[in-house]
N, C-alpha and C positions, 0 to 999 in steps of 0.2 A: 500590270498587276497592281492591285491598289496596294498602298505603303500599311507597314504592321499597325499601327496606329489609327488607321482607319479601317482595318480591318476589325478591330477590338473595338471602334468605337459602334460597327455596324451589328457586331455580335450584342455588344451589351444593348443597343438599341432592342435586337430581336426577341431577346433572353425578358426586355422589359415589358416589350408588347403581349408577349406571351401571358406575362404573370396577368396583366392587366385587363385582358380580355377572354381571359378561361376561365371560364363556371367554378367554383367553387366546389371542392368535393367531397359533400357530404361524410362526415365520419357518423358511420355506428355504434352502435348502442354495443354495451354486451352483450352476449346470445341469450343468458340470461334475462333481462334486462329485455328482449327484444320479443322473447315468450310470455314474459309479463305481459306486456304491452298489451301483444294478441291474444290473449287468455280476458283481459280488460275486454278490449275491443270487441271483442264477442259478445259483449254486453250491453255494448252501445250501439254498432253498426253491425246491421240485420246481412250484408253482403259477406260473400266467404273469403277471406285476405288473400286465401291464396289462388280465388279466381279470378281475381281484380289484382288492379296496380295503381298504386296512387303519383301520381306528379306532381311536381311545389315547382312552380315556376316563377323566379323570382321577379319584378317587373320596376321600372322608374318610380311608378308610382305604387310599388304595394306587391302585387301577385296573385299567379293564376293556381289555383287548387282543382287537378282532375281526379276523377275515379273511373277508370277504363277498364272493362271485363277485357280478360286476357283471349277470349274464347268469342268473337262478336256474333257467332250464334245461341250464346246463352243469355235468351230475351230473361229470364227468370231473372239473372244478378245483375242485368243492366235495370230493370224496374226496382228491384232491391237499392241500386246505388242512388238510381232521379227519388226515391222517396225520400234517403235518408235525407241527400244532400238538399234537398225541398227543405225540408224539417230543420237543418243546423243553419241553414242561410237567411232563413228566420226568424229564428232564434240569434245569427251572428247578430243580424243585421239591428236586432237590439240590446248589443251588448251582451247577450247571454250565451256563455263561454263553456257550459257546466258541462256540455257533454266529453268537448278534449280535456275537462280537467280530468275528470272520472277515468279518463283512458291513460293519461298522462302525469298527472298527478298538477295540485295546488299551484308547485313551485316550479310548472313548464316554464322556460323560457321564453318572453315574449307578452306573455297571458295575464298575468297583473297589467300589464301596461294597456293591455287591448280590453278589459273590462274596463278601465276607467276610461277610456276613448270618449268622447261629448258626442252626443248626437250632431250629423251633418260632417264628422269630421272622417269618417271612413264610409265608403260603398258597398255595398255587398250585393254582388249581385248572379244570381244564378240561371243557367244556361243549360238546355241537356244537348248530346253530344249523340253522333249515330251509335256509339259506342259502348255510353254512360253517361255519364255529366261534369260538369265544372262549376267552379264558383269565384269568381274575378273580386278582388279586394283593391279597392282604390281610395287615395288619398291626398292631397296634398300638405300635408302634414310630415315633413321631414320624421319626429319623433315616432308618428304612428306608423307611417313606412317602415322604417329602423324593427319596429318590434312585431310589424306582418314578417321583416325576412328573418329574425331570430325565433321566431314559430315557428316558421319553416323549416329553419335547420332541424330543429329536435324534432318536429312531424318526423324529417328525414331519418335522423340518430335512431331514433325508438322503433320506426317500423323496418328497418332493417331492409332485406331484400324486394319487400311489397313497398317501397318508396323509392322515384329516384327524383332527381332534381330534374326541371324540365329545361328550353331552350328560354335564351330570355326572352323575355316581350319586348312589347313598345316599342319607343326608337331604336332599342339598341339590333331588334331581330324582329324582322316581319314575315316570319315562316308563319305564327300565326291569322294572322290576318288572309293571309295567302290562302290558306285552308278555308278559312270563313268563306271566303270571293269565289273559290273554287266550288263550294256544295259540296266537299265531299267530305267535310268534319262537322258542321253543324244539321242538326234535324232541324 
């Protein structure tokens, strides 16, 4: 039987792994606060929040943003989501931010920092999905990284039960890549 001492020293090991390797989990908005949002959102994105589900997947370099119809027989809001998300990856992809501010307000988290981004210093790049679609933000730019995952959190906070946080990417998790190889996530 291993001595007390090394038993605690294996517990705090476990207790450390844990913290260090679990997803962070998103805190919500107030419910208030969470009806705002979607009362906004109505105005900007043409898909209905509550037929869809958005996922922020945080990533090494940046992160993955999907929009998946809840229902994958309803071609209507999956064409609804590959338009919008056509339309803001676009628009990301040059700095132009206006539509999550409108949803979100000026002083989202993240969103000043990623309007001033330099051209060449972040990716944007969008993909539709058999589902709906995504849009992959990449960087190597520590700071621009940094303010792709504090966007994401508040993406997360404000949309309340239509967001959840996704699996990570890249090195840390190659579940998605695995889907891509497989054919049975990407169109």
């Amino acid at each position: 039987m291993p001595s007390i001492k090394k038993q605690s020293t294996l517990f705090a090991t476990a207790i450390f792994s844990v913290f260090i390797t679990a997803p962070a989990i998103a805190q919500t908005a107030s419910p208030e606060r969470v009806k705002e949002i979607a009362e906004r959102g109505a105005h900007v994105m043409p898909f209905d929040l509550k037929q869809t589900q958005h996922i922020f997947s945080k990533t090494e370099t940046g992160g993955v943003q999907q929009v998946l119809v809840r229902d994958p027989a309803n071609t209507q809001q999956i064409e609804l989501i590959r338009q919008h998300l056509t339309k803001i990856s676009q628009a990301f992809s040059h700095g132009n931010f206006s539509g999550p501010a409108k949803i979100h307000g000026e002083a989202m988290p993240g969103l000043v920092e990623l309007r001033a981004v330099k051209p060449g210093q972040l990716r944007v790049e969008y993909k539709e999905l058999d589902n709906g679609a995504e849009i992959t933000y990449t960087s190597e730019d520590q700071g621009v990284i940094a303010s792709v995952h504090k966007w994401f959190d508040a993406q997360l906070a404000d949309h309340g039960p239509d967001a959840i946080p996704g699996h990570p990417h890249g090195d840390m998790h190659k579940l998605h890549n695995m889907h891509d190889m497989s054919g049975m996530h990407e169109k």
